[in-house]
Structure formats: structure tokens, C-alpha cells
C-alpha positions in Angstrom: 136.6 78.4 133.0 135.5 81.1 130.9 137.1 83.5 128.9 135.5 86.7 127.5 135.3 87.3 124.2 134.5 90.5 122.9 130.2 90.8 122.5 129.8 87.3 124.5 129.1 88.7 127.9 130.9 86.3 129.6 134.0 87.5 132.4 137.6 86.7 132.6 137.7 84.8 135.3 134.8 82.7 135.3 131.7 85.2 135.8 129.2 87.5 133.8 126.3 89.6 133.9 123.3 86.7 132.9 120.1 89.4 131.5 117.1 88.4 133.0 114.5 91.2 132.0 114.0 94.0 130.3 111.9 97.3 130.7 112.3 101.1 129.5 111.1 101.7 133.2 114.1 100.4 134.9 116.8 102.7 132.4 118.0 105.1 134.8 121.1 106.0 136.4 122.0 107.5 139.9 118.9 106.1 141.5 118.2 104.2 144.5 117.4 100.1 144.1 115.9 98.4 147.3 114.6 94.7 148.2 111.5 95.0 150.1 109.3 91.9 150.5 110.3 90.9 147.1 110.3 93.7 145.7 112.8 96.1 144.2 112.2 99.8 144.9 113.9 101.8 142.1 113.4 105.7 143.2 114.4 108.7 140.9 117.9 108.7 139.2 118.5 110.7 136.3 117.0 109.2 132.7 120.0 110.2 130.5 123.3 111.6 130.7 124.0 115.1 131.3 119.9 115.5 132.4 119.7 118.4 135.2 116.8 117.5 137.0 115.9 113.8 137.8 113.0 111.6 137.7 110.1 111.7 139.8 109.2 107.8 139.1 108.6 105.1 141.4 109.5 102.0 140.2 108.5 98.6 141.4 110.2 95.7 140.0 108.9 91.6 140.5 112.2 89.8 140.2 109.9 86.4 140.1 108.2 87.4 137.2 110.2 90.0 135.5 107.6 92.7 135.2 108.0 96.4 136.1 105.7 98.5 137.0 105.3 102.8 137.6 103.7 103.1 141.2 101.1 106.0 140.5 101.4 107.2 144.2 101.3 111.2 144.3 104.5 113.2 145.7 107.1 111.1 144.5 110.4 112.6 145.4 112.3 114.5 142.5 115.9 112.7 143.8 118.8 111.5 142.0 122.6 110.5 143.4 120.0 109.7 147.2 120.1 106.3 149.0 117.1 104.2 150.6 116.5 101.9 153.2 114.0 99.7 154.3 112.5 100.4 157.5 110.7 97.9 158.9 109.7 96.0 156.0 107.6 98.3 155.4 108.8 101.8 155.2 111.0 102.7 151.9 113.1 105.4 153.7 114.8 107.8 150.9 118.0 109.7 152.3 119.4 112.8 150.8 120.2 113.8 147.0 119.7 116.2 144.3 116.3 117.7 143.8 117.6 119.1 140.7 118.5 122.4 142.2 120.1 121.8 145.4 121.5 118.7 147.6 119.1 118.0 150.0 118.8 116.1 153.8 115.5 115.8 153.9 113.6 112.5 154.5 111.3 111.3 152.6 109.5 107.7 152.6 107.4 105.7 151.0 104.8 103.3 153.2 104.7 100.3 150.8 101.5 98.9 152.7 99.2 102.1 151.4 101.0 102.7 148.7 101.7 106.5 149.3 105.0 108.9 150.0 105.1 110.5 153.5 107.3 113.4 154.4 108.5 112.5 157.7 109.0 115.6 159.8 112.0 116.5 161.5 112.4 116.7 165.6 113.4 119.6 167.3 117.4 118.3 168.5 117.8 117.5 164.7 121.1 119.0 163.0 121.1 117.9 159.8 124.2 118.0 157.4 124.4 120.9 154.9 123.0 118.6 152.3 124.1 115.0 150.9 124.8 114.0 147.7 126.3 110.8 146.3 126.4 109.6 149.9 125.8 106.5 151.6 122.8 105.0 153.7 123.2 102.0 155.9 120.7 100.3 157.9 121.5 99.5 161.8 118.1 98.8 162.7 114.6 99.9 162.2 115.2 102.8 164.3 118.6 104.0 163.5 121.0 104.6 159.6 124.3 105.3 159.5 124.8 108.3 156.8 128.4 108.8 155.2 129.8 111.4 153.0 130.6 115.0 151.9 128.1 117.8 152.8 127.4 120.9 150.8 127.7 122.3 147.6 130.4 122.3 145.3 131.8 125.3 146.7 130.7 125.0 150.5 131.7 121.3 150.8 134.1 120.8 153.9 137.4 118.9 153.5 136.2 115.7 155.2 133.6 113.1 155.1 131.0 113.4 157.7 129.2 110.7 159.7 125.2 110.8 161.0 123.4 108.9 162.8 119.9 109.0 161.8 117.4 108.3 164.3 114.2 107.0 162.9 110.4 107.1 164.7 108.6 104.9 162.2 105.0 105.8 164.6 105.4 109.3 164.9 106.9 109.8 161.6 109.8 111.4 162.5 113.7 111.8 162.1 116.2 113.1 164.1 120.2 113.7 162.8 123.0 113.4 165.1 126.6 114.1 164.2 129.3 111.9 165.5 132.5 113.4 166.7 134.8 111.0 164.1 135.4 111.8 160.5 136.7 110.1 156.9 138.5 110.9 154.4 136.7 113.4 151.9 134.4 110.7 149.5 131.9 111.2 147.1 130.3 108.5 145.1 131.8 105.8 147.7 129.9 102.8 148.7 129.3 101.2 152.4 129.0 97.8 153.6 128.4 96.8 157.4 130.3 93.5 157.6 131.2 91.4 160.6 134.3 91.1 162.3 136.3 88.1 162.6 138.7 86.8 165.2 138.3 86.6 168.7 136.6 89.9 169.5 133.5 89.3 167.0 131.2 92.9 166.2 130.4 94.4 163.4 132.2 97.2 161.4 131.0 99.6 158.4 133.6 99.9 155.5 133.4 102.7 153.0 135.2 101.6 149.7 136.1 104.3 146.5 134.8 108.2 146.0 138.4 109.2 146.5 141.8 107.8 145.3 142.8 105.4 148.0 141.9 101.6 147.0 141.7 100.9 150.6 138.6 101.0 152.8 137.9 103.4 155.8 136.1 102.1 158.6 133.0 104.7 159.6 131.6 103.0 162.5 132.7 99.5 164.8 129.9 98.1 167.2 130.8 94.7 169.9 129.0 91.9 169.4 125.8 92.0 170.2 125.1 95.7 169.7 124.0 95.2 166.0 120.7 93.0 165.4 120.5 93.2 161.6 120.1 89.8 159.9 121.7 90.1 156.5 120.2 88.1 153.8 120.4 84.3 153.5 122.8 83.6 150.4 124.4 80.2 151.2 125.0 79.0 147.3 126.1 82.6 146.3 128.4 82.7 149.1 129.7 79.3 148.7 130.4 80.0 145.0 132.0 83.1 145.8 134.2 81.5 148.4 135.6 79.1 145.6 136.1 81.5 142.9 138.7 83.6 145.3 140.7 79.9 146.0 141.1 79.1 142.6 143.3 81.9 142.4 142.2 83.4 139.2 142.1 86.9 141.0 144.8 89.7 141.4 145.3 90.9 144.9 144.3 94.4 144.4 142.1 96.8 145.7 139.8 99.2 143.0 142.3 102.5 142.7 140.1 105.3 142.7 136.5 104.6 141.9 133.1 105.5 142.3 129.8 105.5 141.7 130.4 101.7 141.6 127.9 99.2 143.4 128.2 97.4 146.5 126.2 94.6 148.4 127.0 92.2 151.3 127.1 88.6 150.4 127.8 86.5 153.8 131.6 87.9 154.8 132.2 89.5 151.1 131.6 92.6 150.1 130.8 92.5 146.0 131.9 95.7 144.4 131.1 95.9 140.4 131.9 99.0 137.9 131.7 102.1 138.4 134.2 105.6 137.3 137.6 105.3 137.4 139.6 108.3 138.7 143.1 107.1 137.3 142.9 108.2 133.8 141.0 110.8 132.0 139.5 108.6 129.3 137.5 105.3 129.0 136.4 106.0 132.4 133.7 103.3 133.2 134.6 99.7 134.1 133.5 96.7 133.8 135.6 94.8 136.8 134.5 93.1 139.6 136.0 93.1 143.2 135.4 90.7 146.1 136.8 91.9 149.8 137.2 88.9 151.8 137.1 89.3 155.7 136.5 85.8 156.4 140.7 86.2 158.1 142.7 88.8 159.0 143.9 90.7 157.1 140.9 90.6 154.4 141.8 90.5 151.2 140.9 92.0 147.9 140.2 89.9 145.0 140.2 91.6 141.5 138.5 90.1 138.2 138.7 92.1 135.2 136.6 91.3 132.4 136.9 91.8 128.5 133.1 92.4 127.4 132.5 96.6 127.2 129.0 96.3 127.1 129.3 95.5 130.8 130.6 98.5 131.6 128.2 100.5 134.2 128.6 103.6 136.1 125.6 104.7 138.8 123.8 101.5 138.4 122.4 99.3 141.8 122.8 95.9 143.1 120.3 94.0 144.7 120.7 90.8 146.9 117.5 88.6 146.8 116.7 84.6 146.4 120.4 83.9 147.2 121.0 85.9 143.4 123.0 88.9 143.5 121.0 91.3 140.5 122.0 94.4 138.5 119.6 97.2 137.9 120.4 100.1 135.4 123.2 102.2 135.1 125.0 104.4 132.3 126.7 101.7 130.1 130.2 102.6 128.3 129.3 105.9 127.0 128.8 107.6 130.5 125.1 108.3 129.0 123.1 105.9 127.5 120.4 104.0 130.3 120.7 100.4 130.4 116.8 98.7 130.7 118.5 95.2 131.3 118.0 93.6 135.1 120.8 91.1 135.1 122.2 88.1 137.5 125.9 87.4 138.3 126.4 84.2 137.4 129.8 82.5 138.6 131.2 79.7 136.6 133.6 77.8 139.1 
């Protein structure tokens, strides 16, 4: 089992950050990063710390062959602290964010076949929220996102979390937001992840972890069986690693007090939360720690893995499940500003 040593990379209990590639393009924070045919998609984000307005850049990363490239398609969205889906395989669908003067809920997308941005236009029953920042974006089908989070402004923002539906219309180019009667707990810079429900009455429900100070998840949405079509990825050796590492019993059973602007991705029952901000203390706010909820029984259980290495620290950065490899793109490394250019790959050494 390994144990980190200060400057070796390597995690507590058994796991690290393996870098992969390396490009200038991909150093960005607060962006969106999302798979599409093999692809990753990085959209906007901001290029340093404490930058007002964000990038305009497209980004298209080959995770085969390490290369990144700027797309030069025209009307790029000016977004940072958004979120993306991918409609349809084909349709990069980017949700929300700071334009560098206001928080926005427009739609804007990107159709990956021609290579150009389209601004979807709006339906007449839409009622969009106020505008979204550091929200969430989760895919239900090609036709439908579940949007979580705090509208408004600083000082318009409403003392709960609001939940959309967003109805796509990938032929006519439209969008249509519906509000649903439930609310959450006030979060900002949270994460989702729709994850399947075990025990005799199997469905699907969507958990929102962090952006507040409860370690515990919210659930923003429960479906039956049957109602939800989405096929997550296919990562049998990740999840099979990931399975062992919580037996072995290396992990603290403890939830992530307080954080945010950590990532989040779905491997198989396990949500895979890494870094983020800490809200608990005031200084040395960025981790470096990784979490693994485990819903394969009820109750699930959190698994914590600290880790000793600083330069893993990260704070707005992405992950991306592809290949049955679970990959980290960007992020503000331990001073809260500087861009990390490194893709990397959790490796798990059971």
C-alpha cells in the first residue's frame, strides 16, 4: 500500500493523481469538462485567479493521444462557474454561468457534427430561474436536464436551492424551463450525481453533495424503475478497484464537511468526489482528499481518503469518466490561483 510522501504524488491510502498530458490550453478553472465521442469538451472557465471575466475558448481534448486543441468555431460563450451536457451525442449543451457581468440562464450549445455554437431559443411557457451560477446540470435524457442550485445575484439570491427541469428540443432548437414545486437546502458550488437505488424498490435518485456546511447529501429528484433510460458509462475495472479499496478498510467513515467547488462523477454505484474549498477553516482552504459514497446497501456509506501530497490540491477543476479511467482536467492548485495544464488519471493501488 502506498504512503505519500511529500512531492511524490502518491495518496494515503493507496491512490494518486497519475499525469498523463500536458497543455497551456487545458489551465483553467471554473469551466465545464465533457466526454463526447471521445472527446473532452472543456468550455470557458476563468484563466487565473481573481480574473473578472472568463474565457471565450473551446477546448477539445483527445484523451487517446493526449493532444489539445482550440476549436476556432465563432460565438463561443463568454461562461465561467456553467455546466454542460451532452445531448444526443451530438449536441454540447452549456447551462447557466457568469458572462462576466451577470449570472445567466440562457442556453447555449455547441453542435459537434458542424463544428459551430447555436443559441437555442427559448419557448413561450419557459420560466427560467433568475440566473445560475455554480449550479449543477444533470442529464435525464436527450430531451430533458435536471438543473440544481441558488438563483440570483449576490444580493437577490433566495434562501433555498431551486430545482428545473429543462426540457430540450434538439430539432427545433429549443428550451423550455419548468420549476418543480420541491426545494433544497441553499447550495452553491455543490455537485450532483444521479445514482441508482438499491433494495427492493430499484429507481434512480439524484444526490447533491457540498456548497453548504452539511456533509450529508440531499436528494433533488427520485424516479421508479424504469422511468430513467440513461446508460451510464461502462467502468467494470474502475469499479471493481474501487469496490476493494473501501473493504480494505483504509478509509474513515466520514462525509466531506463543508465543501465545494469539488468534482464529482458516477463510477457504477459510487459516486467519486475529489478536492475542492473547504468551508471549515479560514486558511489552507483547498484539498487534496478523496471521497467515495457507496450505495451498493442501505444505508450508503462515505469513505474518506486523505492524502499528504499539496500539489494535489485543486479547487474548480473537472472529472471525466472515459475508457473505464476516471481523469482530471484543470483546476486552481494550492494557491487558489495558479491554473494547472496537467490531465491526470486516478490510479488505485489495491
Amino acid at each position: 500500500m502506498a504512503v505519500a510522501m511529500p512531492g511524490s504524488g502518491v495518496g494515503v491510502s493507496g491512490w494518486t493523481w497519475r499525469p498523463v498530458a500536458r497543455n497551456a490550453l487545458l489551465a483553467r478553472a471554473f469551466h465545464s469538462c465533457t466526454e463526447l465521442r471521445g472527446r473532452f469538451y472543456l468550455v470557458g472557465g476563468l484563466l487565473t485567479g481573481g480574473a473578472r471575466e472568463p474565457s471565450r475558448d473551446t477546448v477539445v481534448f483527445d484523451p487517446t493521444g493526449g493532444q489539445a486543441v482550440r476549436l476556432g468555431a465563432r460565438d463561443s460563450p463568454l461562461r465561467s462557474h456553467h455546466d454542460a451536457a451532452n445531448v444526443g451525442g451530438r449536441w454540447l449543451c452549456v447551462v447557466g454561468g457568469w458572462d462576466g457581468s451577470r449570472r445567466l440562464a440562457t442556453v447555449a450549445v455547441l453542435d459537434t457534427e458542424l463544428g459551430v455554437w447555436e443559441a437555442w431559443a427559448a419557448t413561450p411557457g419557459n420560466c427560467p430561474p433568475a440566473g445560475l451560477s455554480s449550479h449543477t446540470c444533470t442529464r435525464l435524457s436527450d430531451r430533458e436536464l435536471r438543473v440544481t442550485g441558488r438563483e440570483g445575484g449576490t444580493h437577490t439570491q433566495r434562501r433555498y436551492g431551486s430545482i428545473y427541469t429543462l426540457k430540450l428540443n434538439p430539432s427545433a432548437r429549443t428550451y423550455c424551463y419548468k420549476e418543480e414545486d420541491c426545494h433544497t437546502v441553499s447550495r452553491s458550488g455543490h455537485s450532483a450525481a444521479l445514482l441508482q437505488i438499491p433494495g427492493p424498490h430499484p429507481g434512480h435518485q439524484l444526490l447533491l453533495f457540498g456548497g453548504c456546511n452539511s456533509a450529508e447529501p440531499e436528494v433533488a429528484g427520485q424516479w421508479s424503475h424504469g422511468k430513467i433510460k440513461e446508460e451510464p458509462p461502462v467502468a467494470p475495472r474502475l469499479m471493481e478497484q474501487l469496490a476493494r479499496l473501501v473493504s480494505k478498510g483504509q478509509g474513515s467513515r466520514q462525509g466531506p464537511p463543508g465543501l465545494r467547488h469539488h468534482s464529482c462523477s458516477v463510477v457504477g454505484p459510487f459516486a467519486v468526489l475529489f478536492g475542492g474549498e473547504t468551508l471549515t477553516r479560514a486558511r489552507d482552504t483547498v484539498c487534496n482528499d478523496l471521497y467515495i459514497y457507496d450505495t451498493r446497501k442501505s444505508p450508503s456509506l462515505w469513505f474518506h481518503f486523505p492524502c499528504a501530497d499539496r500539489g494535489l490540491k485543486r479547487v474548480g477543476h473537472r472529472t471525466c469518466l472515459w475508457n473505464d479511467q476516471l481523469y482530471l482536467v484543470g483546476g486552481f492548485g494550492e494557491d487558489g490561483r495558479t491554473a494547472s495544464p496537467q490531465v491526470c488519471i486516478l490510479d488505485l493501488f489495491i
